[in-house]
N, C-alpha and C positions, 0 to 999 in steps of 0.2 A: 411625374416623379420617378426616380432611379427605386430600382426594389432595395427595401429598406433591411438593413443587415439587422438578425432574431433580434427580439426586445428584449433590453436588461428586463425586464419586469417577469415573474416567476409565479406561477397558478399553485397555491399550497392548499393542504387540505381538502380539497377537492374530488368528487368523483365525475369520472368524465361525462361530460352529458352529451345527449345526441344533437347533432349536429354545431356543437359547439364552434368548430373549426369553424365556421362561416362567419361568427361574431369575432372570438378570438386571434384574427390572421395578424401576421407577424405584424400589418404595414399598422394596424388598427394597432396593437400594442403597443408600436412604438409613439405613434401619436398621443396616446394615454399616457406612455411614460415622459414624454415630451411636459404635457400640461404638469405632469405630477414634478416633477424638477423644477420647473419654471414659477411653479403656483403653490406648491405646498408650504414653503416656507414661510409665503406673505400672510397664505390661511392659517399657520399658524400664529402667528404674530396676532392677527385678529382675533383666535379665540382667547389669548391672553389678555386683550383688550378687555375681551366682553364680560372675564373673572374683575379685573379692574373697574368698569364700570358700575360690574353689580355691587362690590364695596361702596362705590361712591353713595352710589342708593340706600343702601343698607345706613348708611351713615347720616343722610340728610331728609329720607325719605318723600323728596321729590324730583321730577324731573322737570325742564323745560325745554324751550327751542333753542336751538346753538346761535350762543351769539356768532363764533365766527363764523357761521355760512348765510352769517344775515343778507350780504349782500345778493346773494341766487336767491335769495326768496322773494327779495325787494326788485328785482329787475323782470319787467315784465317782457324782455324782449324773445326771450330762448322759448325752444318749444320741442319737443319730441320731435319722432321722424315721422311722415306722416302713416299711416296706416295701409301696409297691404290690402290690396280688396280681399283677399281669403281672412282676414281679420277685421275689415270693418264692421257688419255686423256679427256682434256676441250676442246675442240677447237671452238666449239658452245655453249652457254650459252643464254637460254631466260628466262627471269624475269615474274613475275607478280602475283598478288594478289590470296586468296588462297581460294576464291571461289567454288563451284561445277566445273563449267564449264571450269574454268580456269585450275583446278587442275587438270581436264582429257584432254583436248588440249594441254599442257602446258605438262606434261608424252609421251603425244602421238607425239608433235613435231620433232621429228626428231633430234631436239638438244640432244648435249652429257649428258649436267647438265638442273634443271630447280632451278631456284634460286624462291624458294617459299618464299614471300613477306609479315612480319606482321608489314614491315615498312614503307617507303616511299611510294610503291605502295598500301597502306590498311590503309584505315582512320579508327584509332582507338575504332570503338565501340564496348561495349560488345557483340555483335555477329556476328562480325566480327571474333575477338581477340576468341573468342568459338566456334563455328563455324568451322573457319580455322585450329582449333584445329583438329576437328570432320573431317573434310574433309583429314588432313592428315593421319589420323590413317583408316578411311574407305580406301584411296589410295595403303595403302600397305595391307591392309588385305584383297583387290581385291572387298570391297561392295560400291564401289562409282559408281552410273550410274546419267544421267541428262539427262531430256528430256524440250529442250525449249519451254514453253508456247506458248509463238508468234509464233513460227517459224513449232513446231511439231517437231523440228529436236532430234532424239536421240543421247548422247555419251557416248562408253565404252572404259574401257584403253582395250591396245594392251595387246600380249605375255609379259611376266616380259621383254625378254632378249630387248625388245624393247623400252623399258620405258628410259626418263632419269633419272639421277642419282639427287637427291634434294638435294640443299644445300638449310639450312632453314633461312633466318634471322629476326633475333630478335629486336624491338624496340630498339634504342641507348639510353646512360645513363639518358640524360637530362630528360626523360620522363615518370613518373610516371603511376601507373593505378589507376584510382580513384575508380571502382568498389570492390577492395580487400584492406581492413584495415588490421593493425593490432589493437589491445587490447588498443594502445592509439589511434586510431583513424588514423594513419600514413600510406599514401598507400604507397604499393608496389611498387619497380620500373618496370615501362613494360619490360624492357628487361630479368628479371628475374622470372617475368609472365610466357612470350612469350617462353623463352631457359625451364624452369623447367616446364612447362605442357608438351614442345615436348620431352624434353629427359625424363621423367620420363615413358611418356607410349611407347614411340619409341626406345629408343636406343637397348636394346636387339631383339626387333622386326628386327630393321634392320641389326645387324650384322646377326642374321637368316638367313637373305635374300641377306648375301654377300656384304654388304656396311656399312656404319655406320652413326653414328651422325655428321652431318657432317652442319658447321653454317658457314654464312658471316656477319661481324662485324661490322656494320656501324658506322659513323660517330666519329672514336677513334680519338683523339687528340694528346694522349703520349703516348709513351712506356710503362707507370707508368700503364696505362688506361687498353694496353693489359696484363699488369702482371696480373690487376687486375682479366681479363677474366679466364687467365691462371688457377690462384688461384680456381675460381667456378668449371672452368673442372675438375681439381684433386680430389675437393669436390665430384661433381657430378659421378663420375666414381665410389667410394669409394660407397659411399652411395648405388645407386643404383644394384651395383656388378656387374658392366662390367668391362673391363682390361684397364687400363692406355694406354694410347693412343688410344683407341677408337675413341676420339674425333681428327676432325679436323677444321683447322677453317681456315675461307680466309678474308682477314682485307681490308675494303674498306679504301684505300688512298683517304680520299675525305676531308680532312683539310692540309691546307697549315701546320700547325705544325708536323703536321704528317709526311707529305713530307719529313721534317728534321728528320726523323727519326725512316725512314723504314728497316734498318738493325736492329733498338734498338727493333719495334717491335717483327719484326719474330726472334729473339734470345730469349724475353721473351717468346714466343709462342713457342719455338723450339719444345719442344714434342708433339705439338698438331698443330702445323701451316703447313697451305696444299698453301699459297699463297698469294698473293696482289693483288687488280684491281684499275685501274685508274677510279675514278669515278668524269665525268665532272663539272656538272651543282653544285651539292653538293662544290667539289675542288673551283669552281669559287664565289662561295657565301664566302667560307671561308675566300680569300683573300678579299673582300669586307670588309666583318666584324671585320677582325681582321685589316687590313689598311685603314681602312673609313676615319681618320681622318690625314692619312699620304701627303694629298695633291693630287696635279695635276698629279703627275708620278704614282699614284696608280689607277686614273680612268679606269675603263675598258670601253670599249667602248658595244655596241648590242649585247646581249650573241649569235648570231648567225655568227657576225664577229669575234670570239673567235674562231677558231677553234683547232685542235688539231695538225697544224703547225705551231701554232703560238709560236715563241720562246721559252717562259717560258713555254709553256705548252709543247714542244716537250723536253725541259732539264727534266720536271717532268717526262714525261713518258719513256723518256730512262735510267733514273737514277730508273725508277722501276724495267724493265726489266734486266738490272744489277746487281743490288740489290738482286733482287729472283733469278737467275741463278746462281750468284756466291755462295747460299745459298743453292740450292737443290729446292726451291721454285718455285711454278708457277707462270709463269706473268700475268696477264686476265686484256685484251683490256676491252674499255667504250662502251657506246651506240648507237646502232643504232635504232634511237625512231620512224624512221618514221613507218606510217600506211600504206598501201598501200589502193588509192580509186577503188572503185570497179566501178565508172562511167568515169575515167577521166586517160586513158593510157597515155597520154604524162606528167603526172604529176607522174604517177608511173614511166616512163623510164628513168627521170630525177633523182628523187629520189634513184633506182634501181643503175643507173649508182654511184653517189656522196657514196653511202653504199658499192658499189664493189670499190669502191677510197681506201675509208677508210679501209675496213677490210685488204684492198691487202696492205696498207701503215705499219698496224699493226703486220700481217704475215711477214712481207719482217722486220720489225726491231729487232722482235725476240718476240715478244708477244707467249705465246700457247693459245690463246685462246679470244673470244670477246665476248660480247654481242648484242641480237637484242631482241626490243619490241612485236615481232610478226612472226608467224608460218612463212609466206610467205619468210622471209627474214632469215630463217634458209638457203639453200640452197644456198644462193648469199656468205653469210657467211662460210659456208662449204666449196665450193670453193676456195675463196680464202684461208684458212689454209691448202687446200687437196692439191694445187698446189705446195706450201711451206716445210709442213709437210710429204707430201706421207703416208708410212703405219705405219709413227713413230708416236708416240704418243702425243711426247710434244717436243719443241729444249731447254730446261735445258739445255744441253752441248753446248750451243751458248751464253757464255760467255760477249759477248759486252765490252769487255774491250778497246776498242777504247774511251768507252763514258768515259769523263770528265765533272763533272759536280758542279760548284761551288756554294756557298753559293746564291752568290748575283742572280743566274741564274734563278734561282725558281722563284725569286718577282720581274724579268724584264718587267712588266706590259709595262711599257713605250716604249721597244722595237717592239710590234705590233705599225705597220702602221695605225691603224681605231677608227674614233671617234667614242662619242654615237650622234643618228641620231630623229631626230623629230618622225619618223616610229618607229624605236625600241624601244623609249616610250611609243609610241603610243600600240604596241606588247607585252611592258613587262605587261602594265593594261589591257589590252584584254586579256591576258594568266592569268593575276593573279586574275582577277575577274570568270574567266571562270572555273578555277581550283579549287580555293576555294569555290564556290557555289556547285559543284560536291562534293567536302570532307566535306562540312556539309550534305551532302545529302548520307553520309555513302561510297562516291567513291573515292577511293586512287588513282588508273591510270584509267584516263581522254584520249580520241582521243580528242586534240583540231588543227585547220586548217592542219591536217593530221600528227600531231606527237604522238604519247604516251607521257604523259607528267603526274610526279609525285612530290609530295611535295619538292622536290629539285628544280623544277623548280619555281614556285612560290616564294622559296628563292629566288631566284636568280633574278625573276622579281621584287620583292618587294625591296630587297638590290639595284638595279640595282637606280631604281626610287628615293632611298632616299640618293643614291651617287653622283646622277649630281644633285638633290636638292642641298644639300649641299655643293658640289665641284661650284656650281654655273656656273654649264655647260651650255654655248651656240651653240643653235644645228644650223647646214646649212642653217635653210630658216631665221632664223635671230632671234627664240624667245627665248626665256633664261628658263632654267628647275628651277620652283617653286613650291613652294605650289598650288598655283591659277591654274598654267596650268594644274599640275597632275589631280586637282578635277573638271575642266573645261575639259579633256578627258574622267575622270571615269564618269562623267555624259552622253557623248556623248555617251560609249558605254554601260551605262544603259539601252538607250533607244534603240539604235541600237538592244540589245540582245532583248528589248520587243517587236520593230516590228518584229524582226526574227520570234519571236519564237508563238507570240499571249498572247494577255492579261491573259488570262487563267493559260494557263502554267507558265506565268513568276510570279502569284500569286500565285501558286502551292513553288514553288522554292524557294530557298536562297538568290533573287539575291541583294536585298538593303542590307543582314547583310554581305555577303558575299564584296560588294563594298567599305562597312563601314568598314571594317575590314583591307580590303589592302591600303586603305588612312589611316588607323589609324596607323599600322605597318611600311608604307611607310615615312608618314610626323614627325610621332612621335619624339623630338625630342630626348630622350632616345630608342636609337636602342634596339629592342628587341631580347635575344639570338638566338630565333627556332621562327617563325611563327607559326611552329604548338603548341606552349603552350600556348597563347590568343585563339587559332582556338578549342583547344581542352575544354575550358569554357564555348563554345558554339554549341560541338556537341550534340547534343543529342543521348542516346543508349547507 
């Protein structure tokens, strides 16, 4: 390629950070600016769709499978692309932010994949989002080491053949970068940030190295959403002169609309789609938001009494593994968030136990693969896929054609046995006050009373709180969810967190904007689409 004359694209608000120039070069901007011309206009068009669709919900309060794309569901003949060996086996998968430290733990783990994080797990600031850049491209060019302040403690990656394999993900549509304009002053969308900085300096880097560009797709809505991805890879491959199929991508199942219509995505995705994953907390906000106003049969009850045998939630997750097998696709199980305490063994054994339940429940249905929040919990995870799996790679050829799974099965919200509870209120404002003060303070994944816990949760506490508001839920010990009570707890554990923690620190911290913020999002009576797009007017960085 001819060196590419400066990029219309413009760095505002920003402070320089070091070594920025190496992410930022002109040829790399203009690439960015390239996708954002090309692709901004159709994302937007989509998220106009997805205000439109949510009316239609709102109006009928249900959803089904598309008759027009009956035909791709009905024809058995198409099938994904097949599987890079650096992607065949998944069977362990750990997440998290893309950090120094994380990014050498997180390789050195023991897991097969490491799902390196520029979204739910990474609060959006410009040195984060540059930075994380920086930290990926030192990861495979072997110059990443970290030695912790506090601690003294040094870390370097292992042998290559020992590292896992990254799947990188990208900010979802909804979400802008306000540091990069164009010419009219219009930012970029982060996801096109986030995918065009990594593949433009990585993707021939990694086929080098025997693997490739390889992305997970958060927060998709339609099939319309992953055409749209489609589209960018083809660009992106073209442009930069690596071979068509290069790319692979894995689409997080984590919107109830999506659910309806995970054969339509991986058929748009076929030449480039490596899989689906059930993703919980993100899935459980969705049906919140898109059936808030559907009544009493749509309330959910304590996002901890949701579990992942709970009806609707077990039709979703076997109608995924279905889905991707009859396809050539992988399945990839959800979370295992907990943290393990390093003072407090009967709360790790319990913990330990409830995460070998689950990964053994995941394996035995046909899932290849799950994830867990933390190094320790690699192995309990291993386990159980190794007892399942043996020396196969992945059970693809475990077809699930027993599962039947009907329209109405997905949104049987009413079939769980479990109300919302005075405590689980009490839980969703102690989680969403505790989480938010972290992501103004530049932290994406939070340890709070021992889970890994990232912007999906806070969804989900926030939606949680502003659904028995207005469903006018009355909890067990007899008081009714309001306005009054929410701000009559979020004050209680104000103070709670300022004796915890000392006057000092908690004037140090975010905690009053952070408080204000989830009462605002909570009681608002126009529900807001993402939390994090009021959260993000008030980051700083």
């Amino acid at each position: 390629m001819s060196a590419p004359a400066p990029s219309p694209l413009a760095i505002v608000d920003a402070e320089p950070l070091p070594r920025q120039d190496e992410v930022l070069t002109d040829a790399a901007l203009a690439f960015v600016y390239e996708l954002h011309r090309r692709f901004t206009p159709r994302r937007d068009e989509l998220l106009a769709r997805r205000a439109e669709r949510r009316a239609e919900i709102a109006r009928t309060s249900t959803l089904d499978f598309l008759p027009e794309t009956a035909a791709i569901r009905a024809d058995d003949s198409w099938k994904v692309a097949p599987s890079p060996a650096a992607l065949n086996d998944r069977r362990v998968e750990i997440t998290g932010p893309t950090d120094r430290k994380m990014t050498i733990n997180a390789l050195n783990s023991g897991a097969r994949i490491w799902l390196a994080d520029f979204e739910d797990a990474s609060a959006p600031t410009w040195e984060n989002v540059v930075l994380g850049q920086v930290n990926m491209a030192d990861a495979y060019t072997r110059n990443i080491d970290f030695t912790d302040e506090r601690t003294g403690k040094s870390y370097a990656l292992r042998p290559n053949e020992e590292l896992a394999t990254v799947v990188m993900r990208p900010r979802g549509w909804h979400l802008d970068e306000r540091h990069l304009v164009d010419a009219d002053g219009r930012a970029v969308p982060g996801a096109l940030v986030d995918f065009g900085l990594y593949f433009f300096h990585n993707a021939q880097r990694l086929l080098d190295l025997g693997k490739g560009p390889y992305f997970y797709l958060p927060k998709t809505e339609s099939h319309l959403e992953a055409r749209l991805w489609n589209e960018v890879f083809v660009f992106a491959q073209d442009h930069v002169g690596v071979p068509q199929g290069s790319v692979r991508a894995t689409v997080l199942i984590e919107t109830i609309t999506a659910a309806y219509e995970m054969e339509e995505i991986l058929y748009e995705l076929r030449d480039h789609a490596s899989g689906l994953n059930a993703g919980r907390w993100d899935y459980l906000f969705s049906i919140v938001k898109n059936f808030r106003d559907g009544g009493q049969k749509f309330v959910l009850p304590d996002r901890n009494a949701v579990t992942m045998t709970a009806p609707f939630m077990r039709a979703y997750t076997e109608l995924l593994v279905r889905t991707c097998h009859k396809r050539g696709a992988h399945a990839i199980g959800g979370m295992a968030a907990f943290i393990p305490s390093r003072r407090d063994e009967e709360v790790n054994k319990v913990a330990f136990e409830k995460v070998k339940a689950d990964k053994d429940r995941e394996a035995n249905d046909g899932f290849d693969g799950s994830w867990v929040a933390h190094p320790d919990l690699v192995p309990i995870a291993m386990a159980s896929f190794d007892a399942v799996l043996g020396d196969r790679p992945n059970q693809k050829d475990r077809l699930r054609e027993d599962v039947d799974v009907k329209a109405a099965d997905l949104i049987a919200v009413d079939s769980l046995d479990a109300k919302p509870t005075y405590p689980g209120l009490v839980n969703a404002v102690q989680v969403g006050i505790r989480y938010i003060e972290a992501w103004l303070r530049g932290l994406g994944a939070v340890a709070i009373f021992n889970l890994m816990e990232d912007a999906a949760t806070a969804e989900i506490s926030r939606s949680q709180i502003w659904q028995w508001i207005n469903a006018g839920v009355e909890f067990e010990n007899g008081e009714k969810a309001t306005p009054e009570l929410a701000r009559e707890v979020a004050a209680e554990e104000l103070a709670a967190v300022r004796a915890e923690i000392g006057e000092e620190a908690f004037a140090a911290g975010h905690w009053q904007q952070a408080h204000d913020l989830l009462l605002q999002v909570a009681l608002d009576e126009d529900y807001a689409d993402f939390l994090t797009l009021p959260a993000y007017e008030r980051l700083k960085g």
